[in-house]
C-alpha positions as CSV (number, residue, x, y, z in Angstrom):
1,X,6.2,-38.8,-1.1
2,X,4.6,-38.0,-4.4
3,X,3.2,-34.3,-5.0
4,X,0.0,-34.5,-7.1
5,X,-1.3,-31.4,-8.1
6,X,-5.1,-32.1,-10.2
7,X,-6.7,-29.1,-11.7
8,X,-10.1,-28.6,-13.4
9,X,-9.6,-27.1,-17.0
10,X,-6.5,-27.1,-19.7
11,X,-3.8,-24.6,-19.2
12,X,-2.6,-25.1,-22.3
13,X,0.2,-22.7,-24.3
14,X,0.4,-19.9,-22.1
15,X,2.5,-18.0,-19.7
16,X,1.5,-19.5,-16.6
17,X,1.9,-23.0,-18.0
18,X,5.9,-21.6,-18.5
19,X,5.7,-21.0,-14.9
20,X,4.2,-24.2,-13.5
21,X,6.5,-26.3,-16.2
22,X,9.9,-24.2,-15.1
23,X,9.2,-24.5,-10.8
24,X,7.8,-28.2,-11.3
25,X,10.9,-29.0,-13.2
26,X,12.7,-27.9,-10.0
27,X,11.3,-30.4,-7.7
28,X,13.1,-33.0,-6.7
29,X,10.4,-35.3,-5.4
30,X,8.0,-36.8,-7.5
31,X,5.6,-34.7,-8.9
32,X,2.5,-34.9,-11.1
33,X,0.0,-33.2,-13.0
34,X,-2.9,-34.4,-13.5
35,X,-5.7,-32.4,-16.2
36,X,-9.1,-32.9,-15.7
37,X,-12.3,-31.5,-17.7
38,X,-14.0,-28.3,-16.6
39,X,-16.9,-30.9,-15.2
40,X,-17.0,-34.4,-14.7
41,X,-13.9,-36.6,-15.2
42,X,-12.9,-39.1,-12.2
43,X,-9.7,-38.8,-10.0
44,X,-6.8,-41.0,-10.7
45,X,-6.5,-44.0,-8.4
46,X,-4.2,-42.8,-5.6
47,X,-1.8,-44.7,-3.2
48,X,-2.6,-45.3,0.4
49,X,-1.9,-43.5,2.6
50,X,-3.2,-40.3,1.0
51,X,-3.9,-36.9,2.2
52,X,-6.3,-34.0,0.2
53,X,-5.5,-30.6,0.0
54,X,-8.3,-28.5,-1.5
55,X,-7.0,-25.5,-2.7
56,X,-9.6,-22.5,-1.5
57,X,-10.0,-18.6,-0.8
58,X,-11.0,-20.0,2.6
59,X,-8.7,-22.1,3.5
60,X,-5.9,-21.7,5.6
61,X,-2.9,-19.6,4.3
62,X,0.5,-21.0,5.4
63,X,4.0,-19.3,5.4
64,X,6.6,-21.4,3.7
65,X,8.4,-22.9,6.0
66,X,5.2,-24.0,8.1
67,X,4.2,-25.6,4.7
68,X,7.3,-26.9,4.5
69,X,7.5,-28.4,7.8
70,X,3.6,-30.0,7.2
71,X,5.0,-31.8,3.8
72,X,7.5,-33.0,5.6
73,X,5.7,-34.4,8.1
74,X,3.8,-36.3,6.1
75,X,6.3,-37.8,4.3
76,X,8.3,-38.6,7.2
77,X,4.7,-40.4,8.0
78,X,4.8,-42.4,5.7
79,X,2.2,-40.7,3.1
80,X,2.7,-41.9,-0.5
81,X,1.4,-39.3,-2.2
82,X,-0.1,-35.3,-1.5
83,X,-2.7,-34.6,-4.0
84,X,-3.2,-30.5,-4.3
85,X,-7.1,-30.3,-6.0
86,X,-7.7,-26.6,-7.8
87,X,-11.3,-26.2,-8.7
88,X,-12.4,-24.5,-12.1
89,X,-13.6,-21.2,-11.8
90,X,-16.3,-22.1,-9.6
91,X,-13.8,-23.7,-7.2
92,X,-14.7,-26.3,-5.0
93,X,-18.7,-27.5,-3.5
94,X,-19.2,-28.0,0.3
95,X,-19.0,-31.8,0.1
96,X,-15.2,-31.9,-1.6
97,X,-14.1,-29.6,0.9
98,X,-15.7,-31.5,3.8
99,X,-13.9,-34.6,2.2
100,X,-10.0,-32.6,2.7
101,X,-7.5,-33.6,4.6
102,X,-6.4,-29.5,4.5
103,X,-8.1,-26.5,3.0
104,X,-4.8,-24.0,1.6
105,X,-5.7,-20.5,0.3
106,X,-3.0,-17.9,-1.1
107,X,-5.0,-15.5,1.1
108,X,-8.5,-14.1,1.0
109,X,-8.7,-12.5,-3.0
110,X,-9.8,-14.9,-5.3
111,X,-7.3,-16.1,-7.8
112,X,-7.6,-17.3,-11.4
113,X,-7.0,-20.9,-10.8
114,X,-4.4,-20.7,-14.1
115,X,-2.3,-18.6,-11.4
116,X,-2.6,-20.9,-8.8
117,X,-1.4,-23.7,-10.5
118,X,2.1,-21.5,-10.7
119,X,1.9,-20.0,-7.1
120,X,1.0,-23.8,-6.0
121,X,4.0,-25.1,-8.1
122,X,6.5,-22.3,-6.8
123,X,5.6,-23.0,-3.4
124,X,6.3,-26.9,-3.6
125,X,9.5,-25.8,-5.0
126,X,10.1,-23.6,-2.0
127,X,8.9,-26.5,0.4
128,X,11.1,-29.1,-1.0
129,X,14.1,-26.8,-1.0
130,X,13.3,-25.7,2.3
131,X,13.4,-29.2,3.3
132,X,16.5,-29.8,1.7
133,X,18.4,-27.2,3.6
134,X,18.7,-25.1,0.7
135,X,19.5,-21.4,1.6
136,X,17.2,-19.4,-1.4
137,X,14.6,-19.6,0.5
138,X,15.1,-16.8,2.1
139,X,13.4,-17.9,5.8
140,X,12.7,-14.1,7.7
């Protein structure tokens, strides 16, 4: 299964762009980054079967190996690819989030979305070395 993250807004030269290049790097499924303007911009054409993740302050906050255990079900499932959306700084409208497959929030603050593009990259990392038995984890 392919993990797609597509964010609103450059990251360009900067520390957090380190962090999402160094944990992304680390993932041994496919993964992708996809750029897209502030506003506007269409989504890349996706592979079927799909499944949305909006990335929100209200949406659900997972542990890691629950997050783990829902990638892997999916892919066991047969989805092709997991698409991670992160909103500008505005975040997401009613109708995208309607349109999810999962709403995922870091928790209840607000984050700037540069961040979450790392703590979303660190926690794939973790998923899919969860799900490859690896023991850094650190499972409590």
């Amino acid at each position: 299964m392919r993990l797609h993250i597509i964010a609103r807004g450059r990251i360009g030269r900067s520390p957090e762009a380190d962090l999402v290049a160094r944990y992304l790097k680390r993932v041994t499924w496919p993964v992708l980054l996809t750029e897209l303007p502030e506003h506007g911009g269409s989504l890349p054409p996706a592979p079927a079967p799909l499944r949305k993740v909006v990335l929100d302050e209200r949406g659900e906050a997972f542990g890691s190996e629950p997050f783990a255990a829902l990638l892997g079900r999916w892919r066991d499932a047969g989805v092709r690819e997991a698409r991670f959306l992160i909103g500008a700084a505005d975040g997401h409208d009613a109708a995208q989030r309607a349109q999810a497959d999962l709403l995922l929030g870091f928790g209840p603050m607000t984050w700037p979305h540069l961040l979450v593009r790392a703590m979303l990259a660190e926690q794939l990392w973790r998923a899919t070395s969860i799900l490859a038995g690896h023991p850094y984890h650190r499972a409590g």
